[in-house]
N, C-alpha and C positions, 0 to 999 in steps of 0.2 A: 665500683661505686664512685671514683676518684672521675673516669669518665663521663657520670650525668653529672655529677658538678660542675666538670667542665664545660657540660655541650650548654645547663642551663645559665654558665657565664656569659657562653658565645652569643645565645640569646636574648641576653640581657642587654648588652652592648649594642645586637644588631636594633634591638627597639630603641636603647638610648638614643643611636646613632640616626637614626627612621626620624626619630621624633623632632632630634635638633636639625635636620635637617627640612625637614615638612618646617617649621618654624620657622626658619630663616627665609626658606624661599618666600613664605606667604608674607612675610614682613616685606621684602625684598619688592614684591611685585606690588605690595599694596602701593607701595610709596610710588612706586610706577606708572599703574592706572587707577588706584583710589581702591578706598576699602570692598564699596561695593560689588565690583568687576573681581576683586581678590577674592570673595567670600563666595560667589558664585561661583569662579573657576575651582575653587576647594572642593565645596559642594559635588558637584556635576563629577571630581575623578571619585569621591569616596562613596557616591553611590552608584556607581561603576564598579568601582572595586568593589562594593557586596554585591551587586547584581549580576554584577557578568558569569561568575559560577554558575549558577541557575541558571540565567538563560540558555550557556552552552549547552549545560546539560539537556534542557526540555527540547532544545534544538536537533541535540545527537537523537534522544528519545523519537522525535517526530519521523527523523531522518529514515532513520533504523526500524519504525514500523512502516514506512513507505515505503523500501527496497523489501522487506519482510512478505508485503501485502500485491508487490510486485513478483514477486518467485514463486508466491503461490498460481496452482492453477485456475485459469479464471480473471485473475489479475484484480485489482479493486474495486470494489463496486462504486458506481458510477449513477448521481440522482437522474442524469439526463444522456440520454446516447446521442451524441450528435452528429 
């Protein structure tokens, strides 16, 4: 028991740590190139950061029924023989 306490301190800390850090950077750069450039660059990594899971994944998905569709005999079907 003693140990999820502790792992959910370690995680506690690493989001305090995540957050005051995302904070200061975006403070940092606003004053740099101006708010709007800041709020943009923000933008653009965190929805990255939820999209990119997904995409990898539909990627691997695609990947892996094309090598799948290729071992078979036959090989994939094909709208036009050229």
């Amino acid at each position: 028991m003693g140990n999820a306490m502790h792992h959910d301190h370690d995680q506690g800390l690493a989001l305090t740590l995540a957050v005051l850090l995302l904070t200061g950077t975006a403070l940092l750069v606003s004053c740099w190139v101006g708010p709007l450039a800041t709020f943009t660059a923000v933008a653009v990594l965190v929805v990255t950061a939820y999209a990119a899971p997904g995409l990898a994944r539909g990627l691997a998905i695609r990947r892996a029924v094309r090598q799948l569709l290729r071992g078979l005999p036959g090989g994939p079907v094909s709208c036009c023989e050229c």
